[in-house]
Backbone as numpy.savetxt, mean C-alpha at the origin, in Angstrom:
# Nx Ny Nz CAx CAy CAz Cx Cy Cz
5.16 -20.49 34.24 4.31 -19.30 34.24 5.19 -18.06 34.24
4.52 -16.53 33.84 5.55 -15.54 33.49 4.92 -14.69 34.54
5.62 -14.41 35.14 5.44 -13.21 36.00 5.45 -11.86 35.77
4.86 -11.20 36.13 4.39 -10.12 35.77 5.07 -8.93 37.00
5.79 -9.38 37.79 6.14 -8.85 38.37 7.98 -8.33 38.06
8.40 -7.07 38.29 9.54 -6.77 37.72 10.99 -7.29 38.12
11.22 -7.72 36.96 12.68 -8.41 37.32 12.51 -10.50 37.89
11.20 -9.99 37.42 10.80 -12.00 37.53 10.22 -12.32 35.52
10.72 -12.04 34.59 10.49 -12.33 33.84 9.40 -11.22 32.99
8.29 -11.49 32.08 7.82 -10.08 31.59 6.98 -9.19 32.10
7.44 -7.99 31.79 6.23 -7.20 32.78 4.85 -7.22 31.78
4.21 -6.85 32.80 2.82 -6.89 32.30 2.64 -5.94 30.43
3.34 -4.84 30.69 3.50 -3.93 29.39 4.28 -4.89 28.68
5.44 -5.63 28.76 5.82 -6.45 27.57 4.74 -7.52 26.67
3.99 -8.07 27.65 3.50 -9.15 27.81 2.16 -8.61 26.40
1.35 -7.32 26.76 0.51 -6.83 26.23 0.81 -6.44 25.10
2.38 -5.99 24.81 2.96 -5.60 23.34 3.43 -7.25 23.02
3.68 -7.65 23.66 3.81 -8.90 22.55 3.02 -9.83 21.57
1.28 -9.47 22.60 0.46 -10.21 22.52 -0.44 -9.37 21.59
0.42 -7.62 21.05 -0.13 -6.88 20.01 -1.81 -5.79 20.24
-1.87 -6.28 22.11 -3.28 -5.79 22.55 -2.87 -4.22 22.52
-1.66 -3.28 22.69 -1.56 -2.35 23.00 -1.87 -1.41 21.21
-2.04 -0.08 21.13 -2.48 0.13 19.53 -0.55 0.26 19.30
-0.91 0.32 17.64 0.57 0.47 17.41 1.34 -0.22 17.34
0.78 -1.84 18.30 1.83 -2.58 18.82 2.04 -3.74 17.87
3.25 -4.29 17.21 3.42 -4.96 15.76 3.39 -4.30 15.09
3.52 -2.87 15.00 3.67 -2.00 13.46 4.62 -2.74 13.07
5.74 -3.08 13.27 6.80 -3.45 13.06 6.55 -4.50 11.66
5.46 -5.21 11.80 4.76 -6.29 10.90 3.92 -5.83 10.26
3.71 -3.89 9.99 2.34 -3.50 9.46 2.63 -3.24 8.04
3.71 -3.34 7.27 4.26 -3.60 5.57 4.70 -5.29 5.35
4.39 -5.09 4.26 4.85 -6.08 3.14 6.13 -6.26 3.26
6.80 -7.64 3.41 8.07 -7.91 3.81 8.81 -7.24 2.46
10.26 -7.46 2.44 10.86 -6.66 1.64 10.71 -6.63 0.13
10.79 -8.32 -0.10 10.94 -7.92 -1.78 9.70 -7.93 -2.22
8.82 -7.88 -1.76 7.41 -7.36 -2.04 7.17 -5.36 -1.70
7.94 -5.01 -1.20 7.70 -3.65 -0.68 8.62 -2.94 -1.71
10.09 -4.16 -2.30 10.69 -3.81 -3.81 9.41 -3.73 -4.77
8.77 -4.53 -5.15 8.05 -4.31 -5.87 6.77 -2.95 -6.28
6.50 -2.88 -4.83 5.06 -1.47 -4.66 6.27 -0.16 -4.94
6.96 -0.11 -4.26 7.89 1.18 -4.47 8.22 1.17 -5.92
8.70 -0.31 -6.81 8.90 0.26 -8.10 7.73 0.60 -8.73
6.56 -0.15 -8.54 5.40 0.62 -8.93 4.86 1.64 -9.06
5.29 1.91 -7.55 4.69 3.51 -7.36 6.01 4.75 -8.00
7.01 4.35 -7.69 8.10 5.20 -8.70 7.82 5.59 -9.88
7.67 4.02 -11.04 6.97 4.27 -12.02 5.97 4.88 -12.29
4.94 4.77 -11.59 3.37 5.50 -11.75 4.11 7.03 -11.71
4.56 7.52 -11.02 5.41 8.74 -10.01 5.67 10.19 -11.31
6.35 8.80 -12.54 7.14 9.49 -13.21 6.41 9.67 -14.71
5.39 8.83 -14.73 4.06 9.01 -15.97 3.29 10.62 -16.07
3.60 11.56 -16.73 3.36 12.70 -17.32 2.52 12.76 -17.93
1.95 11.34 -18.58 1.07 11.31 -19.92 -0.66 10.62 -19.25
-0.51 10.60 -17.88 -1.59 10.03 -17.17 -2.53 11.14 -16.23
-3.22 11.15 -15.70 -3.62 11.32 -14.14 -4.83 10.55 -13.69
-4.29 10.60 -12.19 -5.35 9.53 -11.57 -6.72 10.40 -11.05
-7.41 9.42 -11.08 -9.11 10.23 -10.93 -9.32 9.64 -9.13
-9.67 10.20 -8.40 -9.64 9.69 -7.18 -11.68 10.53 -6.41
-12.69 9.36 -6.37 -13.67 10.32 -5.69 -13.82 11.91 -6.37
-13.80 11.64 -8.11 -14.38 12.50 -8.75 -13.16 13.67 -9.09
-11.85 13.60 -7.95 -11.12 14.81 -8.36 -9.75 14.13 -9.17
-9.36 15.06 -9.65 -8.45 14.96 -11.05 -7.33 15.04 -10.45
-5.89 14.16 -10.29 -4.85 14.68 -9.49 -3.76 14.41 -10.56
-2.22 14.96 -10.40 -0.88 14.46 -11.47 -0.66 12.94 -10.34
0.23 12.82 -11.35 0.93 11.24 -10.48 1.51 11.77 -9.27
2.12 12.72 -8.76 2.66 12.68 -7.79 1.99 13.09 -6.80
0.57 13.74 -6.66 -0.14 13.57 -5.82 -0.53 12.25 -5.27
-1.49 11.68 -6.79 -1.29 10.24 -6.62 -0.87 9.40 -5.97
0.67 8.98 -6.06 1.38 8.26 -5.36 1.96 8.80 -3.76
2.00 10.27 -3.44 1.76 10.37 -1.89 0.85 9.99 -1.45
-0.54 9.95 -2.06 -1.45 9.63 -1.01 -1.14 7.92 -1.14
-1.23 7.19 -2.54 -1.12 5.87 -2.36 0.06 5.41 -1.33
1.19 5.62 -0.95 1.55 6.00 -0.22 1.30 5.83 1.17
0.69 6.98 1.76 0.15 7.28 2.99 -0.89 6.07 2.99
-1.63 6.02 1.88 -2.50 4.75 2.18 -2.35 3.59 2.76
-1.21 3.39 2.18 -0.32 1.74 2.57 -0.19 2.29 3.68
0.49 3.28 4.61 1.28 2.91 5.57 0.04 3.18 6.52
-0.87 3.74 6.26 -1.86 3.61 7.52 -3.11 2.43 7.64
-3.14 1.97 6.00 -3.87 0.50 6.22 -3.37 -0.42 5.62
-1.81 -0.64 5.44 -1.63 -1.66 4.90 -1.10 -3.12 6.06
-1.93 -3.07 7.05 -1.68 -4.05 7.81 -1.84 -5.60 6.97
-2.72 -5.68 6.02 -3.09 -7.13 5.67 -2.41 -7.11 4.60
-1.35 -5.99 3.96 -0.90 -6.07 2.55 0.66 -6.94 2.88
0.88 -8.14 2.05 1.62 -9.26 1.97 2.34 -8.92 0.76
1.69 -8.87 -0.32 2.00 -8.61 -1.61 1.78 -7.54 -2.78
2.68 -7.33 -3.27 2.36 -5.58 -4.59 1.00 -6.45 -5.02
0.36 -7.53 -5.35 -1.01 -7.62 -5.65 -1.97 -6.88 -4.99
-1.89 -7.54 -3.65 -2.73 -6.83 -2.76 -2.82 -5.75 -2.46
-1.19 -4.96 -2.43 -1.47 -3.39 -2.61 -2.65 -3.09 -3.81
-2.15 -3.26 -4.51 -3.71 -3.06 -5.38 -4.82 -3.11 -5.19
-5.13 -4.71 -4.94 -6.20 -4.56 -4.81 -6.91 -3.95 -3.29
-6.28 -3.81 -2.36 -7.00 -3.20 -1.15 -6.73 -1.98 -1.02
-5.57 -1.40 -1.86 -5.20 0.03 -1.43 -4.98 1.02 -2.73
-5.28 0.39 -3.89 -4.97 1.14 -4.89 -5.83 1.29 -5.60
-7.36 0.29 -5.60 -8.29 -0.13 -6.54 -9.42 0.85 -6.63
-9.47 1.27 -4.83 -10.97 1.93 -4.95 -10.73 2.49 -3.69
-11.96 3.44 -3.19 -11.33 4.56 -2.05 -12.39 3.78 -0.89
-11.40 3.70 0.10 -12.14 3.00 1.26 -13.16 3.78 2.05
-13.09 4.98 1.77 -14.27 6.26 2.39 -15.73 5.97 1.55
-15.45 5.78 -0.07 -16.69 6.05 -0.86 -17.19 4.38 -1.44
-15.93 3.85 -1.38 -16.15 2.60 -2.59 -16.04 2.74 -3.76
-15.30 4.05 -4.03 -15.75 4.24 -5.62 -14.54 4.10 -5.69
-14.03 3.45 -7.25 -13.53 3.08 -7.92 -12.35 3.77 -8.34
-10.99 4.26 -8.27 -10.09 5.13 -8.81 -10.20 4.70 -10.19
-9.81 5.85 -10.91 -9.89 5.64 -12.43 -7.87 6.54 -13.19
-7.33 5.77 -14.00 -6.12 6.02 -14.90 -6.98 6.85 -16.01
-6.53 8.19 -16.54 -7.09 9.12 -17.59 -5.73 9.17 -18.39
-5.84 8.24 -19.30 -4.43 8.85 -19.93 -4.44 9.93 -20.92
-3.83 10.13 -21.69 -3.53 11.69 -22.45 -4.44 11.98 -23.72
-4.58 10.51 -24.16 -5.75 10.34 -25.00 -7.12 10.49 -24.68
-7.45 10.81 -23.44 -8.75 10.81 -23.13 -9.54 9.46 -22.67
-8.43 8.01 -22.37 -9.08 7.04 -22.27 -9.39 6.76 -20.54
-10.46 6.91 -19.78 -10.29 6.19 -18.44 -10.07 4.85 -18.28
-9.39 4.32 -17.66 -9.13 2.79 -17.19 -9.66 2.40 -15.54
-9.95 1.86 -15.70 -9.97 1.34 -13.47 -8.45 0.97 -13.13
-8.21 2.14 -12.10 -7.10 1.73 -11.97 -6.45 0.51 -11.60
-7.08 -0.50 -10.43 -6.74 -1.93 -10.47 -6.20 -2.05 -11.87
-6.90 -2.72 -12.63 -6.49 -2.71 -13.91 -5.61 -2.66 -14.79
-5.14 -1.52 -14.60 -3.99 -0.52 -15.04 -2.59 -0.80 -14.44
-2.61 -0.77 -13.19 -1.83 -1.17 -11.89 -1.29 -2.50 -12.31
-2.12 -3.45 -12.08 -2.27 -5.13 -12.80 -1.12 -5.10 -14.26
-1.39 -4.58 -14.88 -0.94 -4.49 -16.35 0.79 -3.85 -15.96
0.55 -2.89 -15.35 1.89 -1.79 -15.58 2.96 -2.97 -14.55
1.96 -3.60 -13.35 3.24 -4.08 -12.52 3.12 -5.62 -12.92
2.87 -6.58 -13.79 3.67 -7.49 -14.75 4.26 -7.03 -15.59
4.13 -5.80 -16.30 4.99 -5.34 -17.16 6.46 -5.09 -16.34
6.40 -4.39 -15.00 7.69 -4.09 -14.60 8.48 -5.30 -13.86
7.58 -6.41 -13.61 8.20 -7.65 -12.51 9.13 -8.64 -14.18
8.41 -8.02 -15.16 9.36 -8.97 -17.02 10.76 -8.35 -16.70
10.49 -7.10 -16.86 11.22 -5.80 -17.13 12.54 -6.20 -15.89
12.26 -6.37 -15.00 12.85 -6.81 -13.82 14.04 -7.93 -13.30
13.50 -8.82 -14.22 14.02 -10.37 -14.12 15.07 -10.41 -15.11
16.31 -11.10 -14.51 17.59 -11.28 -15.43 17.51 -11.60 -16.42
């Protein structure tokens, strides 16, 4: 048995961060292990540096580099269940967790795409692009 008393093994505060009850506690585990977090960063780099796009987000019109701060900020404040650059997508890139609505890719031609979609396409294109 672990004692909870100090200097007999864990204190009660270890015990509660270990067991993840405290908030905050396991951030440490709240990203995508590394070469999956290689992957979203080259994604989002790429997206970053597309001139010929913008993303449609809940009706407003943004450049990529708005874009990708908030995608971004997104991951790091809900990407607790994200494992893989798939799942970035689909839970954090696809659609807005406030409305449900759908992000949309406007490229230069005037075409909208869903961004999932788009995302899907651009990051097998970069995981080819990638490989020796």
């Amino acid at each position: 048995m672990v004692s909870t008393h100090p200097g007999r093994g864990l204190s009660r505060r270890q015990l509660v961060c270990l067991f993840g009850l405290l908030p905050g506690a396991g951030s440490a585990w709240a990203t995508p292990p590394s070469a999956e977090m290689v992957r979203i960063e080259r994604l989002l780099t790429h997206i970053g540096t597309r001139r010929d796009m913008r993303m449609v987000r809940n009706g407003q019109i943004y450049d990529t580099d708005m874009a990708v701060t908030f995608l971004r900020r997104k991951l790091s404040s809900m990407g607790d269940d994200v494992k893989t650059a798939e799942e970035f997508i689909e839970r954090i890139a696809t659609r807005s967790s406030t409305t449900g609505q759908l992000y949309w890719v406007r490229l230069s031609d005037g075409r909208d795409l869903p961004a999932g979609d788009f995302l899907r396409v651009e990051l097998a294109r970069l995981d080819k692009a990638a490989k020796p």
